[in-house]
C-alpha positions, 0 to 999 in steps of 0.5 A: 481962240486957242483951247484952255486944255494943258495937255493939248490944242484943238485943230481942225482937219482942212484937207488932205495935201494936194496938187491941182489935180492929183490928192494925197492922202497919205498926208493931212493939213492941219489949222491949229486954233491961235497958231497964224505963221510959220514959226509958231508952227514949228514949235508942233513939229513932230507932236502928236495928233489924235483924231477922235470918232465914235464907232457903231460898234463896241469894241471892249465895252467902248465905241470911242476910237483914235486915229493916231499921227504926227506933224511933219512940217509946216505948210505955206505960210500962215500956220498950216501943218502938214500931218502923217497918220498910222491910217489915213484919215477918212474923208467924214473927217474933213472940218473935223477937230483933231487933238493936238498933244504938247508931247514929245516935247522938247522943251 
């Protein structure tokens, strides 16, 4: 069921992009909640992703970070996308919920 946020949707981190044998990391496949083919997969293309942790360290009174990226295309058929981050994303992240903003839009 899709998140009741405005500004975002709610996704889970599923894995990195992979072959048999060899993993990329370098890209990451995102499930979007209520998002089950390939053309309600295109409306995300190049919106914004955020991965949010928290930290054991502050760092200016806050121990909340964001790993930022952006959908890059969509992946098979029943509404995974394929994802590119500034870092990429660390494995405790896997199963994880990422933010999926409704910016830039195109609308």
């Amino acid at each position: 069921m899709p998140s009741e946020h405005g500004h975002r949707r709610e996704g889970r981190h599923l894995s990195y992009q992979r072959s048999k044998r060899a993993v990329n990391p370098n890209t990451s496949l995102i499930k979007i909640d209520g998002v089950d083919n390939t053309e309600a997969a295109n409306f995300y293309l190049g919106k914004k992703v955020a991965f949010v942790y928290r930290a054991k360290r502050e760092v200016r009174g806050s121990n909340i970070r964001v790993i930022w990226g952006k959908v890059t295309r969509p992946h098979g058929n029943s509404g995974v996308v394929r994802a590119q981050f500034r870092h990429n994303l660390p494995p405790k992240s896997l199963g994880a919920t990422v933010r999926v903003m409704l910016y830039p839009s195109n609308i």
